[in-house]
C-alpha positions in Angstrom: -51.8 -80.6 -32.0 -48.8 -82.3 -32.9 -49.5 -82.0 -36.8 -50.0 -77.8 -36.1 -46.8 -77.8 -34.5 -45.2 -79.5 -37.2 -46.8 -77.8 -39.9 -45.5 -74.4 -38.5 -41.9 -76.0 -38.0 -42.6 -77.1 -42.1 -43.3 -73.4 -42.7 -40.5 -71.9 -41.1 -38.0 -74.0 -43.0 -39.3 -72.7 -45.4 -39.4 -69.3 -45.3 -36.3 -69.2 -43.3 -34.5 -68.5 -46.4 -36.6 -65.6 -47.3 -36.2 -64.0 -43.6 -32.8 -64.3 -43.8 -32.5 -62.4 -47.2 -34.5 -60.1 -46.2 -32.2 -59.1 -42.9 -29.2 -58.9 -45.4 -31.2 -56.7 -47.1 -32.3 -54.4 -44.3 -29.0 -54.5 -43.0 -27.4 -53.5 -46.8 -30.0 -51.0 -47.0 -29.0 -49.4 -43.6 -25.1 -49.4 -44.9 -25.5 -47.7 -47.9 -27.8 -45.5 -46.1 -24.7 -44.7 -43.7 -22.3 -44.4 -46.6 -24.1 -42.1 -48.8 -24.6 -39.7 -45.5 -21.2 -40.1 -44.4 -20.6 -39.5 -48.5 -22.9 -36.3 -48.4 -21.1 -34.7 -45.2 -18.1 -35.6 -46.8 -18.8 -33.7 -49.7 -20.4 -30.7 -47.8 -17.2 -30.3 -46.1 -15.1 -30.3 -49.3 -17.6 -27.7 -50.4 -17.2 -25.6 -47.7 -13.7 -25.9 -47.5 -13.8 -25.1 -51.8 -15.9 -22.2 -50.9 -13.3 -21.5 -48.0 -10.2 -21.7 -50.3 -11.7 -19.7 -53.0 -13.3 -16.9 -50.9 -9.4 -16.7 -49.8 -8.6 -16.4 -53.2 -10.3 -14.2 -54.2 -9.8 -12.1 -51.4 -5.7 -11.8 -51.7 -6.7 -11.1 -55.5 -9.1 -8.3 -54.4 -5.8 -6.7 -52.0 -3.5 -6.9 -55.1 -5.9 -4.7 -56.9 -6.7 -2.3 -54.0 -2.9 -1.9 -54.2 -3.0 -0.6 -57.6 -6.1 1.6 -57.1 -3.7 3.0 -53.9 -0.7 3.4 -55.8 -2.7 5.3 -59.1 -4.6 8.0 -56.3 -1.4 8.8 -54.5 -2.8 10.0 -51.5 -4.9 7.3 -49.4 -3.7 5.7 -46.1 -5.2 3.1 -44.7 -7.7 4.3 -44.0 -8.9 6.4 -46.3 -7.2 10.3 -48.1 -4.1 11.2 -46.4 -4.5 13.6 -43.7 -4.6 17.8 -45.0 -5.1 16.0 -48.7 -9.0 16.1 -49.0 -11.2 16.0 -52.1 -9.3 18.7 -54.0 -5.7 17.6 -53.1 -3.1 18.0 -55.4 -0.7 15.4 -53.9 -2.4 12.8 -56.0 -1.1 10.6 -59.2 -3.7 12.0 -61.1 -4.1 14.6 -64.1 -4.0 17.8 -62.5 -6.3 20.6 -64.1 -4.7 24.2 -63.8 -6.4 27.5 -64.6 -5.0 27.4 -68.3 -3.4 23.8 -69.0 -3.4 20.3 -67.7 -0.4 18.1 -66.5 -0.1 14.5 -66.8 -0.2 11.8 -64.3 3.4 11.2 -62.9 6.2 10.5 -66.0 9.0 7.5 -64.6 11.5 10.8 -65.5 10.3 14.3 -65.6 12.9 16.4 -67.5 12.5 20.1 -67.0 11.5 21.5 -70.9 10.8 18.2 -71.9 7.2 17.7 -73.3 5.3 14.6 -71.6 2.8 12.6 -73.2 -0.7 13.1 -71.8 -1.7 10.2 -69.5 -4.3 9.3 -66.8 -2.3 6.5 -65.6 0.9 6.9 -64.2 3.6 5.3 -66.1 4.9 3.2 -63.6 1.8 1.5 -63.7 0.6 2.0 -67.2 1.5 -1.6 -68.5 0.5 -3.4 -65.2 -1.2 -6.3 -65.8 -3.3 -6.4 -63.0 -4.2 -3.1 -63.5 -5.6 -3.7 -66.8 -7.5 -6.6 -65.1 -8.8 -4.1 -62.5 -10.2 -1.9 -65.3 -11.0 -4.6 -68.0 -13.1 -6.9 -65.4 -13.7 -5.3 -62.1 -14.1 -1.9 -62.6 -15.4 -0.6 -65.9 -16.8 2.6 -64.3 -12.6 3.5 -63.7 -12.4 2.7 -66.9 -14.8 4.7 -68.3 -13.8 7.7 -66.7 -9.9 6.9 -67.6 -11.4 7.0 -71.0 -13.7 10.4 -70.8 -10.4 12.0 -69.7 -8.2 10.9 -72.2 -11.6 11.7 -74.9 -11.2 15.3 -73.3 -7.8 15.8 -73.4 -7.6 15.4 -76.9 -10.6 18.0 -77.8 -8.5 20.0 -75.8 -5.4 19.6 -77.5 -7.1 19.7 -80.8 -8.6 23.0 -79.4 -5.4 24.5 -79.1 -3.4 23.3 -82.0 -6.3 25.2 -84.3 -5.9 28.2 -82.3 -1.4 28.2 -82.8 -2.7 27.8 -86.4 -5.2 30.8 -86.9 -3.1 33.0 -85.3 -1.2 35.2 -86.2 1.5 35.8 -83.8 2.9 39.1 -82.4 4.0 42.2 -84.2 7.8 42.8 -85.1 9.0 46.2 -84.1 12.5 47.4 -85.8 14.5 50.2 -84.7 17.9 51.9 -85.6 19.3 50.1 -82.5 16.7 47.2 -82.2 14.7 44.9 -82.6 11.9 42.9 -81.0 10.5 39.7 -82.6 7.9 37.5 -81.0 9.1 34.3 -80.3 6.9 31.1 -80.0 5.7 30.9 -76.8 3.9 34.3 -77.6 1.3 32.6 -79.4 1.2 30.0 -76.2 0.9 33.0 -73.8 -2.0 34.3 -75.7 -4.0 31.1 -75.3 -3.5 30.6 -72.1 -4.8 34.0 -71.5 -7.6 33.8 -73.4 -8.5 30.7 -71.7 -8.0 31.8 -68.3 -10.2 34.5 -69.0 -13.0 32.4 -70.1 -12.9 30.4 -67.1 -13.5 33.4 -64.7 -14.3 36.7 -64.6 -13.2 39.1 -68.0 -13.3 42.7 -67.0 -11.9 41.8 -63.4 -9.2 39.7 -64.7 -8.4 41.4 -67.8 -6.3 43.9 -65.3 -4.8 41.7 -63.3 -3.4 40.4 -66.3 -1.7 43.6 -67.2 -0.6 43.9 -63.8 1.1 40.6 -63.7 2.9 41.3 -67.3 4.1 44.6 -66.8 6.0 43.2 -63.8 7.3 40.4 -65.1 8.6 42.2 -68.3 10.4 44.5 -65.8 11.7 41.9 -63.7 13.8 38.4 -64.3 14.9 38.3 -67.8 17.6 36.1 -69.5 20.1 37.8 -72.0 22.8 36.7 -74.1 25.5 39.4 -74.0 27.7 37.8 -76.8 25.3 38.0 -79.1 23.4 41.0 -78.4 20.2 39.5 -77.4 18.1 40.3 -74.6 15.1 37.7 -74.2 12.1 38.7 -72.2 8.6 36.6 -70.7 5.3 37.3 -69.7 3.6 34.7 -67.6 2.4 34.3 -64.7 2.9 31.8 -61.5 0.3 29.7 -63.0 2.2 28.7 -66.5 5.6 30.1 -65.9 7.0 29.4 -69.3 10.0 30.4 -71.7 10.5 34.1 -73.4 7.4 35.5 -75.2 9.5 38.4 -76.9 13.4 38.9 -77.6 15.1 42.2 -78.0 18.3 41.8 -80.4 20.9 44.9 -81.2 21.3 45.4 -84.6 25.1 46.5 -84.2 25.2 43.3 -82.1 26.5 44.9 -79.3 24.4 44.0 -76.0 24.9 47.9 -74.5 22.6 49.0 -77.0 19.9 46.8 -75.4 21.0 48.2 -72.0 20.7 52.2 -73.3 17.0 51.9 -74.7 16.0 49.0 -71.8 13.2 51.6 -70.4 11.8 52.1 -74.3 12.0 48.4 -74.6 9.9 47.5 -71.7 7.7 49.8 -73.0 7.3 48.6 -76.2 6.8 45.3 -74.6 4.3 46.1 -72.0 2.0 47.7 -74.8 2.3 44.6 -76.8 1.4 42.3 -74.3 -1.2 45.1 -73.4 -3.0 45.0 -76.5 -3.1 41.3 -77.1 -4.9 41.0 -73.8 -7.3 43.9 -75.0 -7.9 41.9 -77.8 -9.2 38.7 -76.7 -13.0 38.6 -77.4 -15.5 36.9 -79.5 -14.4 35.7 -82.8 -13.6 32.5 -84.2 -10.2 32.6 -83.8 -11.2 32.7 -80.0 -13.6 30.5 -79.9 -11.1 27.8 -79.8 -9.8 29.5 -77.0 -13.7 29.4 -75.3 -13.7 25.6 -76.2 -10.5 24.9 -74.7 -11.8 26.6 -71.6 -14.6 24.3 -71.5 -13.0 21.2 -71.8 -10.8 22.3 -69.2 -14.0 22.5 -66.4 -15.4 19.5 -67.7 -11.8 17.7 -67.4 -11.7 19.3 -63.7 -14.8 17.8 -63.0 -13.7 14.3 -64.3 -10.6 13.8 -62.7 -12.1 14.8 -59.2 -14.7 12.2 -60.5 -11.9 9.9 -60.9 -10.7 10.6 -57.1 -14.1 9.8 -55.6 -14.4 6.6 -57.3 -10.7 5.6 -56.8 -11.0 5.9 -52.8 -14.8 3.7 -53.4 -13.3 0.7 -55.0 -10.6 0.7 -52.5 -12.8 0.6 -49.7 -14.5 -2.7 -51.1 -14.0 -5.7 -49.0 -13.8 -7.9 -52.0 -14.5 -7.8 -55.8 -16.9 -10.5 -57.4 -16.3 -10.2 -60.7 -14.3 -12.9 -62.7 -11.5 -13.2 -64.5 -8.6 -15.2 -66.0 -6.2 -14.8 -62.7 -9.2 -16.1 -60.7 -10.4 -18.7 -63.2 -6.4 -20.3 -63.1 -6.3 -20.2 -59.3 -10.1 -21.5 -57.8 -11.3 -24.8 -56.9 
């Protein structure tokens, strides 16, 4: 008995060693355990708190763009189009289509007689930078459109200028006391009317048109006393523009345009008559029906342009990348 007991006292001097290491190892193991999950929380909670950061980021970047989408439609509140404005509101910065022409988003100066460049943009915002980024990175659908309109514009324009070019402008008629010479804008009135009358109805229009120029030949018209010159215009509230014709006294004396004023405004009326009697089918109108065209399609872009405007500013956050968001996120 006494050689068992010693035997087992032998073995566990022996192996004492061993059961100690392998307590240090069990408790080693236990503290890296510990560490590397008090490592991984660790590391969750910066992630979270990353994810945090950058979500807050991102969403003040997302603000400064809705500002720019608010500030290029003109006419949404805080919640959503102003109030009376609606879908076909004219108190936005966009292009506006009229029945013959179309005006530019807002210039920084508008100067009465001035001719402004032809933009979808307002200027104020043209060169923003984080407008381009809205466009360029966030928003290529905006962009698109911005482009379709600018696309249109100049069909358009190039519509128009081959019509000033083909035509031939108004007849002179010379008198013993006077004379009446188209001036520029003649040619300009005749587009406009031959656009507006491919845009609606010709035989109901065609007369309202004569209505509206006999009228205004008859009423406010400028003169020049001193130098015998009398200068007349024919459009209408829609493209209210300068002097179509001019009267001019050969004597130079201005009373001479005041003695045969009813003959004049005859003479006038007639001319402006026939030129509206004349618009038809041709190819010299046929820029006019192309310009007409554009112009609907152009309506239907910008009010396009509207829609999509007040749906990206109603996003709660944008996802795309770019630079700004790169430079600023965890």
């Amino acid at each position: 008995m006494a050689s068992i007991v010693s035997a087992i006292a032998v073995w566990l001097q022996e192996w004492a060693a061993v059961i100690s290491g392998l307590g240090s190892i069990a408790l080693t193991a236990g503290l890296v355990y510990l560490y590397s999950r008090q490592t991984s929380i660790q590391e969750d909670q910066q992630d979270l708190l990353r994810r945090e950061l950058n979500r807050e980021v991102r969403q003040g970047h997302t603000e400064t763009l809705r500002k720019r989408i608010r500030a290029w439609h003109g006419d949404i509140d805080e919640i959503g189009v102003e109030e009376g404005g609606g879908w076909f509101s004219d108190e936005t910065n966009l292009p506006k289509v009229t029945g013959v022409d179309v005006e530019p988003a807002p210039p920084l100066v508008n100067v009465i007689g001035q001719n402004v460049e032809f933009r979808v943009v307002p200027e104020a915002l043209e060169d923003d930078r984080y407008l381009q980024d809205l466009l360029e990175n966030h928003a290529h659908d905006l962009r698109g459109l911005k482009e379709d309109i600018e696309q249109q514009y100049e069909e358009f324009d190039r519509a128009r200028e081959a019509f000033y070019e083909a035509y031939s402008g108004g007849p002179t008629v010379e008198t013993e006391e006077y004379t009446l010479q188209p001036r520029r804008a003649f040619t300009e009135w005749v587009f406009k009317r031959a656009v507006l009358l491919n845009r609606k109805q010709r035989e109901r229009e065609k007369q309202k048109m004569k209505d509206i120029v006999e009228s205004r030949l008859k009423g406010t018209n400028s003169a020049d006393p001193n130098s015998g010159e009398k200068y007349y215009s024919a459009s209408g509230v829609e493209d209210r523009g300068p002097a179509t014709y001019e009267a001019s006294a050969v004597s130079g004396d201005y009373d001479d345009i005041e003695e045969n004023e009813e003959e004049i405004d005859s003479r006038l009326v007639e001319i402006h008559w026939n030129a509206i009697d004349e618009i038809g089918d041709g190819e010299l109108y046929d820029h006019a029906v192309e310009a007409a065209c554009i112009l609907d399609e152009m309506a239907e872009s910008v009010e396009e342009l509207k829609a999509k405007l007040v749906e990206h500013e109603g996003h709660p956050i944008y996802l795309e990348d770019c630079e700004y968001l790169e430079e600023v996120t965890l």
